[in-house]
N, C-alpha and C positions, 0 to 999 in steps of 0.2 A: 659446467665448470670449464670445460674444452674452450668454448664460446668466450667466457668471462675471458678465459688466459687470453685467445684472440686479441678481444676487445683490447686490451691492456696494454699489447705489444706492437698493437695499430696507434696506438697513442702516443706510444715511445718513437714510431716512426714517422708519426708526423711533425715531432718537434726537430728530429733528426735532420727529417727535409726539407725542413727550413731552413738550414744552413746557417745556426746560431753556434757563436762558438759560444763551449763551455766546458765546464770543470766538474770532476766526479768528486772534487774535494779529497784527494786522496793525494796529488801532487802538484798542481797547478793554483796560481791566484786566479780567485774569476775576476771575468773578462767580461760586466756585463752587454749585453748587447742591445741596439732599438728593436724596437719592435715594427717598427713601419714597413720592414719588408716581409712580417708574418705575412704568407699567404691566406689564412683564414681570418674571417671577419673580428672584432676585437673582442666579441663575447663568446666567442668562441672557446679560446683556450679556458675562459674559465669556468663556463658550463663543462667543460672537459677533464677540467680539474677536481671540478664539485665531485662531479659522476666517480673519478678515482679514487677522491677520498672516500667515499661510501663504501664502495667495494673492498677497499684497505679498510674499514673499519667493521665490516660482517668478515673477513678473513680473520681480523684478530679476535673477531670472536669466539672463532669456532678453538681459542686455544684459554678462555674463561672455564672458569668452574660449569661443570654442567647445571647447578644450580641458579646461575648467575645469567645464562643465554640461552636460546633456543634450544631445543630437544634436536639435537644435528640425528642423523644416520649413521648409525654402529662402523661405518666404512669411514666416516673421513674422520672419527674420533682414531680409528687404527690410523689413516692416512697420515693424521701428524704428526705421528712417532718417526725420529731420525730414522730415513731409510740407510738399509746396508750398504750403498753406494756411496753414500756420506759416509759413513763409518771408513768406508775402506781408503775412504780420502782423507781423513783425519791420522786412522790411524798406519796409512802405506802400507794396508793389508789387504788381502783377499776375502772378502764376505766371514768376516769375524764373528757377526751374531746372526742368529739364526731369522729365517723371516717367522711373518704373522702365520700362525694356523686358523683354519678353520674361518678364512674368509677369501673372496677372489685376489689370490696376491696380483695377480697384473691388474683388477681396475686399481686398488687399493694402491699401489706404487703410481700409476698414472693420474691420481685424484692427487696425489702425494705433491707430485713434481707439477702439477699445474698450480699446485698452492703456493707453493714456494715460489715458481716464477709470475703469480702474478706480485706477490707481494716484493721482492726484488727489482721490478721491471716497474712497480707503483713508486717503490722509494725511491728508483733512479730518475723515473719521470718529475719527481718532486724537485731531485738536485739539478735537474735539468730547466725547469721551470724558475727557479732562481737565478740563473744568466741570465736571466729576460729582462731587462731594464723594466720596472714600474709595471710590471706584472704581478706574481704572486706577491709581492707585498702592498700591494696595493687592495687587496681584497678582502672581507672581511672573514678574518683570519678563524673566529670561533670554530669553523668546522674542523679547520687544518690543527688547531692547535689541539680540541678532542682527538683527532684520528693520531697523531704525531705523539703527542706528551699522553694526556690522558691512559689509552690502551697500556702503554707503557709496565703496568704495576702488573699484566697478566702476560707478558712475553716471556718468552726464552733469553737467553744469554747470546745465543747466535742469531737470535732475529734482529735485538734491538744493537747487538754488532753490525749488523749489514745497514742499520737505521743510522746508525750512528756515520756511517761511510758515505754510505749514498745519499743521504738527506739534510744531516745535522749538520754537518763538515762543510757542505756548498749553500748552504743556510747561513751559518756565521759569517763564511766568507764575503757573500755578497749582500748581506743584510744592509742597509743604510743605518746611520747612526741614528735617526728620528726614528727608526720601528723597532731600537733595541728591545725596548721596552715591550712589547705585541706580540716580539720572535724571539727573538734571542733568550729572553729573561724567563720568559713563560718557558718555554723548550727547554731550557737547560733545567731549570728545578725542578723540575719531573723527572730528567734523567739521574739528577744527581741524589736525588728521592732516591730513588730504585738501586743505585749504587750504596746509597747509607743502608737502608735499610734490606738489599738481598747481597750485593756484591761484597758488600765489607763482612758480612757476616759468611758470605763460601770460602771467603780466604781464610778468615780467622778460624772457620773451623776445618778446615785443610790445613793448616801448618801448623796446629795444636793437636788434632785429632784425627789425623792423615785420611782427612774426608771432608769434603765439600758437603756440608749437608742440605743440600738444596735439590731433591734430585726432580723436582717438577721443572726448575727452572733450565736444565739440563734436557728437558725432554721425555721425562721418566724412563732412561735407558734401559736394555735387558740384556739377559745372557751373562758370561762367567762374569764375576766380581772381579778380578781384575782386569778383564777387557773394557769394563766398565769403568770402574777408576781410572784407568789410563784414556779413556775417551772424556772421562770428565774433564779432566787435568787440562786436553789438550782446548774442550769448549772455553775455558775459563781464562786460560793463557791470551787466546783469542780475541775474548770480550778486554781482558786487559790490555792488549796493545790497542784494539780502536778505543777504548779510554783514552789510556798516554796518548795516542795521537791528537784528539782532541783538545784535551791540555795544553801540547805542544801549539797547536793553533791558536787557542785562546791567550796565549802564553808571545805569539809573536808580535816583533816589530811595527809588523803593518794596519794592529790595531791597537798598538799602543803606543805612539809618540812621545802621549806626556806625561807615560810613566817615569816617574824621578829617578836619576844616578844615585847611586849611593851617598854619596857626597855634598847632593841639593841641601839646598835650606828645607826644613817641615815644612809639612803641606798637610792638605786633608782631603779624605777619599772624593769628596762633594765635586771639590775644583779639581781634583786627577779625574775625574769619571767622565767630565764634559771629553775627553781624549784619550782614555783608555777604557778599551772593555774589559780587563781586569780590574779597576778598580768599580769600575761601574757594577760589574757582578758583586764585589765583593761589598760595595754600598747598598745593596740590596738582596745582601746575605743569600744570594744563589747556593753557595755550596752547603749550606746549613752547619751543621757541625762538623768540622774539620776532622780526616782519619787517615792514616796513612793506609788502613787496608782498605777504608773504600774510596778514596781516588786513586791508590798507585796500585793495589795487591802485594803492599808492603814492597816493593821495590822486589819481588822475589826475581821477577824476570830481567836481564838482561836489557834486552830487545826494549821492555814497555818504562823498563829504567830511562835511559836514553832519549826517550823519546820523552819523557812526563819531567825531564830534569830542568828545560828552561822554564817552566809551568812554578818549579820550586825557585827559581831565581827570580820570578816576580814576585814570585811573593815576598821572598826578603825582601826584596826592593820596596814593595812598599808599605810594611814593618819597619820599615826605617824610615821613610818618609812620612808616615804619620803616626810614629809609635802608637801603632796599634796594638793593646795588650792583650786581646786575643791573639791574635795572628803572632807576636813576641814570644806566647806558650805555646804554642803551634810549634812553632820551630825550635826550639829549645828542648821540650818535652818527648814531644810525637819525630818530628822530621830528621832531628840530627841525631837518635840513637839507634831511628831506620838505617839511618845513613850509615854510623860504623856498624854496624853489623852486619852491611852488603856484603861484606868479602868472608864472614863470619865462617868456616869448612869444618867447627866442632861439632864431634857426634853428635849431640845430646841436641841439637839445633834443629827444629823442624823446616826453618828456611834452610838451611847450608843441603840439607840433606835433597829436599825441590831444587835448588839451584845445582845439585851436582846432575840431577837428572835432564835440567836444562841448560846444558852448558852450549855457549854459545860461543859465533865467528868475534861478533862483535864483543866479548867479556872486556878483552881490555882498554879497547878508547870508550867504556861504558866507566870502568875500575879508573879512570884519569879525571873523565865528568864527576865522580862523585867525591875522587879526592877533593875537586880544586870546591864545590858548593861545601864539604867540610872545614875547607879553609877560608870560605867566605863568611859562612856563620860563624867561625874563630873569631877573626877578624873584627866583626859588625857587633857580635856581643858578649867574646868572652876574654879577650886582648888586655882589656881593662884590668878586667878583676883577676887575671892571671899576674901581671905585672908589679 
């Protein structure tokens, strides 16, 4: 395993020194770069590639049903329970839960942390491989899209967080618009998969049922039930801001030209898609059935508010430009009764009650962003029948 970590981090270092600029996708536009001053021969990086998704894809396995993958070692099934070092980084404590008994806690932590940093140092190598002019897209994607989307359905909430940062985020970014279709579209419907169907349902039953009911996907935590709950809370919050983040990207400017003003004359998703990759998604029903807990987490947070709010202003945008009657209930039904209930502080409220415990820097130019999208849905559909 020692080895494998090596191998992984010699990989990372060899695109390093190469002197390609790039983007972690976390704040910068990529930048793609030639490849003619790769030092290694041209088939190089992708046999390089090949080799890392394989090993990213036996790492994700070792977190399937035991049913489902190889009969692993009683040691790395403990290794991939969240160590107490994570914990105390989560929750800015001291060794909060207790360690494993009745197994070698030192190899077991060190099988732990070489798994996480290859699969960390695998994903970042991925978003680093996307600054490479006509590199990773260039290659036949099936394996990447198995190791990347596929695994997806059996991850954690903080793996496919760090997936979502260091992969998907400089994926979109530097995707060309000929391989939306290969990258982009496959990749997102897998995430957004696992979003309908686990993430919308930890919210919904957290702020109904003051419990995430997902504790696999948490990691199968241990130790007191409210150290626990309180590390859930904090996993999920997590996963929902590299959500909104995401959103916010697929959400911006630079991939959407010809998304329509509010104001245009109609259109239709067909001719918006040729120029926007929201409507391109949304022409090919990427996010499946529209939810406010599983693309925002109900607007609970602050922080993932903020960030997922120009995600909701495309959308209006193009609800209007091509009276779409879904997307029209979308926003009327789901989106704008999220919306007045952001600031909602009555008891009886299972969001008011989350939001008091996550009060944030940011609450009130979050509390301005969600007036002014209240008063654009006024505006665009209710102005009329008010008057």
């Amino acid at each position: 395993m020692e080895t494998i970590c090596l191998l992984v981090k010699s990989f990372e270092e060899e695109i390093k020194g190469s002197k390609i600029e790039h983007s972690t996708g976390t704040q910068e536009k990529c930048r793609p770069t030639s490849t003619t001053n790769y030092p290694c021969s041209s088939t190089f990086p992708q046999l390089m590639l090949a080799l890392l998704l394989r090993i990213l894809h036996f790492i994700h396995m070792a977190w399937m049903d035991r049913s489902e993958c190889y009969d692993l070692p009683e040691i790395i099934w403990r290794a991939r329970l969240i160590s107490t070092n994570e914990i105390s980084t989560f929750l800015k404590e001291n060794n909060t839960l207790p360690a494993n008994d009745g197994v070698d806690v030192r190899r077991m932590n060190a099988i732990g942390t070489w798994l996480r940093e290859i699969r960390e140092t695998g994903y970042n190598i991925i978003g680093l491989y996307a600054s490479v002019e006509r590199s990773i897209f260039g290659l036949d994607c099936s394996l990447s899209i198995n190791t990347l989307a596929m695994d997806i359905s059996s991850m954690e909430f903080d793996h496919v967080g760090k997936l979502i940062q260091l992969s998907f985020i400089p994926l979109v970014r530097c995707c060309p618009r000929g391989c939306w279709d290969k990258w982009v579209l496959l990749l997102l419907e897998s995430l957004f998969f696992y979003c309908k169907d686990i993430f919308g349902y930890a919210w919904l039953s957290l702020i109904h049922e003051g419990r995430a009911e997902v504790p696999a996907y948490f990691g199968n935590l241990y130790g007191p039930e409210e150290k626990v709950k309180k590390l859930e809370v904090e996993l999920l919050l997590k996963f929902t801001r590299s959500v909104s983040y995401l959103l916010g990207v697929l959400a911006s400017e630079e991939f959407n030209s010809g998304l329509p003003q509010l104001n245009c004359p109609k259109s239709d998703l067909k001719s918006i898609s040729s120029s926007s990759l929201m409507g391109y998604l949304l022409l090919h029903n990427c996010f499946g059935r529209f939810s406010m807990y599983s693309l925002f987490g109900s607007l609970v947070d602050y922080q993932a508010a903020k960030e997922a709010l120009p995600f909701c202003h495309a959308l209006i945008r193009l609800a209007v430009a091509t009276d779409d009657e879904r997307l029209k209930q979308f926003i009327l039904n789901e989106m704008l009764p999220t919306l007045v209930r952001f600031d909602d502080r009555s008891p009886p409220s299972g969001i008011s009650w989350l939001r008091s415990e996550l009060s944030s820097s940011i609450e009130v130019s979050s509390m301005k962003d969600v007036v002014g999208l209240c008063r654009e849905i006024y505006d665009v559909y209710l102005h009329n029948q008010a008057s």
